[in-house]
N, C-alpha and C positions, 0 to 999 in steps of 0.2 A: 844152700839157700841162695835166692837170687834176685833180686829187682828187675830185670831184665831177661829177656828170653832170646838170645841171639842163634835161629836155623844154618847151619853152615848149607850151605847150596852148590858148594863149586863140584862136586860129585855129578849135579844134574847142569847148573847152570853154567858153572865152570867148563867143563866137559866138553858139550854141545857146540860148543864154538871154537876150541880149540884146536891148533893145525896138526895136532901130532894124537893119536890113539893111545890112550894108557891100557897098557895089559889088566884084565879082568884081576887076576892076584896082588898087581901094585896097587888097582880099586880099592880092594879088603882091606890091603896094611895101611892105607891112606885112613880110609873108615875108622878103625882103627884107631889110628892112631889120633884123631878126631875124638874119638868120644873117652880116651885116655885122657885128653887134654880137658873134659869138661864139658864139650856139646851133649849136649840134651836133645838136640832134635837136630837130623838131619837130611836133609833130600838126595837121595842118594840114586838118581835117575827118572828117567821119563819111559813109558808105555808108548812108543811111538812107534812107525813103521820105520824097522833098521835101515833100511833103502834112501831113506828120507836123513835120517841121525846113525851114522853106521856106531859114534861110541855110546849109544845108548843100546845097543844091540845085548846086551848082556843083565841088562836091569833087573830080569826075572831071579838071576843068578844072586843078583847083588844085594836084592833086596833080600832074599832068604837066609845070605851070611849075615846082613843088619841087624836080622830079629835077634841072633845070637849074643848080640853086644847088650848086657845089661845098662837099666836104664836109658837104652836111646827110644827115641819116640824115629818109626823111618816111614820118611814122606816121602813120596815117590809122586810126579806131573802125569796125567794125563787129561788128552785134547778130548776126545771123544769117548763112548759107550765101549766100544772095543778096548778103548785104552784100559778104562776105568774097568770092565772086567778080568783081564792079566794082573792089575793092580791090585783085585778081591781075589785073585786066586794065587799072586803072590805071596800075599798076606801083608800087604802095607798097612801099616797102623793109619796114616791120614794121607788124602790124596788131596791136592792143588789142582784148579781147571783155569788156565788163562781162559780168561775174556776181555778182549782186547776194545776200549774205546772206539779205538781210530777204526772205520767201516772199512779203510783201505789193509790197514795189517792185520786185521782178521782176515778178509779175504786172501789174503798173501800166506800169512801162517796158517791157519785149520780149512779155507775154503769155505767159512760159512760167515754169517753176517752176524752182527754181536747178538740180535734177537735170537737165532738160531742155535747160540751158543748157550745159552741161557737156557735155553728149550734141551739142548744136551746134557748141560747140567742137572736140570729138574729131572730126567731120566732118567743117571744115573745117582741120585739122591733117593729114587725109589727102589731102586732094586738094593738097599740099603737091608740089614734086618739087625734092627735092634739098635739101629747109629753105629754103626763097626763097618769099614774105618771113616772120619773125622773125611769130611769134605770141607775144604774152602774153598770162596770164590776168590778169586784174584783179578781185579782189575786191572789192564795192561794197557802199558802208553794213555794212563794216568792223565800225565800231566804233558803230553804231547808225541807226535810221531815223525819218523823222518819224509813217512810216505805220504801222508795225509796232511801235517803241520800244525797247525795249532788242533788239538780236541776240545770242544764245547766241555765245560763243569756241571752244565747241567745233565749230559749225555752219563758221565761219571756219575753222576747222585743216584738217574736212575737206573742205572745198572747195578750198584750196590746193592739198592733198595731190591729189586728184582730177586739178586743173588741172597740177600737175608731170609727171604722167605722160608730155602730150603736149606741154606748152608750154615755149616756151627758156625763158621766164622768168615769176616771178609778181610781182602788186603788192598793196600792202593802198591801201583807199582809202575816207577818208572822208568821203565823197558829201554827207554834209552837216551837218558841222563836230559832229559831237557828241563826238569824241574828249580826251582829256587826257593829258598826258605818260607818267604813269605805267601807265594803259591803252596806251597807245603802247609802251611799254617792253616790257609784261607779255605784248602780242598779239604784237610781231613776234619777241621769244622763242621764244616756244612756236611759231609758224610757222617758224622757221629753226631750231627742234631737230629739226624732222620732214622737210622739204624742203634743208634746205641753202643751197646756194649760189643755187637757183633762186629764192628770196627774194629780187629786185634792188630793186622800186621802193615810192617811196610818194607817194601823193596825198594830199594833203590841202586843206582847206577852212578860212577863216577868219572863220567863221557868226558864231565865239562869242569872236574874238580871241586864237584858242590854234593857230593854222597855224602861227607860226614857232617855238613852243613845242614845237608835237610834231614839227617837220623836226627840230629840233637833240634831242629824245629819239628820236627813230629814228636820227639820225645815231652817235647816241651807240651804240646797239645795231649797228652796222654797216652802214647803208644808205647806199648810194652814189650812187643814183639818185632823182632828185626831179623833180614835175609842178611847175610850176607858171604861174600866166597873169600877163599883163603888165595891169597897174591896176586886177587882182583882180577881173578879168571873173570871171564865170562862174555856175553852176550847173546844175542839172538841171529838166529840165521838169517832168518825172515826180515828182519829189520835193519837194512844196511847201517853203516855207523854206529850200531849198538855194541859198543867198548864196553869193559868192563866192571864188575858188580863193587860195591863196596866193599872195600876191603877188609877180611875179619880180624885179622892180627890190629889193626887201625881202628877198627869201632870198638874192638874190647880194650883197647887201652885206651883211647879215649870215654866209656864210662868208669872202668876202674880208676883212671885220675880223678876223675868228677865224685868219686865216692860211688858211683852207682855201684851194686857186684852182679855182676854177670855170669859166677859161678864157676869159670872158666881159668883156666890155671896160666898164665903166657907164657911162661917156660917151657910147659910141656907141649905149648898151641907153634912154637916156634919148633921143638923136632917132629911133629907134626908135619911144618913145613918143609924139614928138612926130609922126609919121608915123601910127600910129595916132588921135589926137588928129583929126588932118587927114578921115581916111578914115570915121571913126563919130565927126563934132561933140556930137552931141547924148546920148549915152551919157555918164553918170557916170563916171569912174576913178577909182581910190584909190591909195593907197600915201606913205608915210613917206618912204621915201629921195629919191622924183622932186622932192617938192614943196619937205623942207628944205635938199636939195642935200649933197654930201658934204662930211663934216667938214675943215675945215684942217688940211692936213697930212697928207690922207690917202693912204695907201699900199695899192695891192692887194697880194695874195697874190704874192709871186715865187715 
């Protein structure tokens, strides 16, 4: 049981930006050792051109050992119709399409313009049979861009709106950390007065030290669903200064203090990390909870 739905992402988003290549096998035991610990859902690569993302070059591989792990749901990124058909013949349970706000980091990450994107999306939402797998749209650089700067809220509402049409579900996501609680607040408002229920996720970045600030105001507006990567991998390539994701060891213990339960076990989410640690030595990791250790006396969420 769970209140909260927290996607471990560092597999795809972690990954993608990191200087050192994890071996395809330390991948698996990572995975692993991830859904030992409690995740439920994980993204465990992107469909992209290896040339472009050499550690996503193995995705096909990865997603295939995924499916074996009971109870994980494995989400897999792709940009385009190519992506997203590797993706169906993978057999990814649900596929995420960035679509990026900002007219400049679209152009810079997929080469097409957010309408364009959109139009890629609805295309591969048809070659769909039966809803199998689960598309979301994901809104990128949300709440602003390094290349672009400020993005319009209205540019955000109606790409949502766009994306609801064809997708089970939407995200807002801020690709790289420029958001604040009250922005946070204000944005997924107004995107969940127009869409509704199809508002499920959010992503966030903690560029600027405000990732676990804006999960708990998104939480606070209704969101149930949360990205985030283990030792706060991550980044985008395409978006300079996009530092890394919210840290997952730090947002499940800040809802398990809060009482929320998140399903997720920390003991076992911490050899997890230590598993990770093993398979990319030489990679940085962060995070608060892994290193001070849980408080005395602590109790999760029953």
């Amino acid at each position: 049981m769970s209140d909260v739905l927290i996607c471990e992402v560092g597999p795809r988003d972690g990954l993608q930006n990191a200087k050192h290549l994890m071996p395809t096998e330390a991948k698996k035991r990572w995975i692993g050792a991830l859904a030992a610990a409690g995740l439920r859902e994980i993204e465990v690569g992107s469909f992209v051109p290896p040339k472009l993302i050499p550690a996503m070059a193995d995705t096909g591989e990865i997603v295939a050992h995924a499916r074996t792990l009971r109870g994980v749901k494995v989400v897999a990124l792709a940009p385009i119709v190519k992506g997203f058909e590797r993706a169906l013949a993978a057999g990814a349970h649900k596929v995420t399409f960035p679509v990026s706000a900002s007219r400049r980091h679209s152009e810079a990450n997929v080469r097409m313009t957010p309408e364009q994107m959109v139009a890629e999306v609805g295309k591969c939402a048809a070659l769909r049979s039966a809803g199998d797998p689960q598309i979301e749209g994901a809104v990128s650089t949300a709440f602003g861009c390094t290349l672009q700067g400020e993005v319009p809220e209205d540019e955000v509402v109606r790409l949502a709106v766009a994306l609801a049409g064809f997708c089970d579900a939407v995200a807002l996501a801020d690709t790289v950390g420029y958001a604040n609680p009250a922005q946070v607040r204000r944005l997924f408002r107004r995107v969940r007065s127009e869409i509704g229920d199809k508002l499920e996720g959010a992503h966030f970045h903690d560029t600027r030290g405000l990732g676990l600030a804006n999960a708990l105001a998104a939480w606070e507006e209704g969101v149930r669903a949360f990205d985030a990567s283990m030792g706060g991998l991550g980044g985008c390539p395409f978006a300079p200064g996009a530092s890394g994701n919210v840290i997952t060891e730090d947002l499940v213990f800040m809802f398990e203090a809060m009482g929320v339960r998140t399903g997720i076990d920390l003991q076992k989410l911490f050899a997890a990390r230590a598993v990770l640690i093993e398979g990319l030595p030489d990679e940085p990791l962060y995070g608060h909870t892994a290193l001070a250790g849980l408080p005395k006396g602590f109790r999760a969420a029953a």
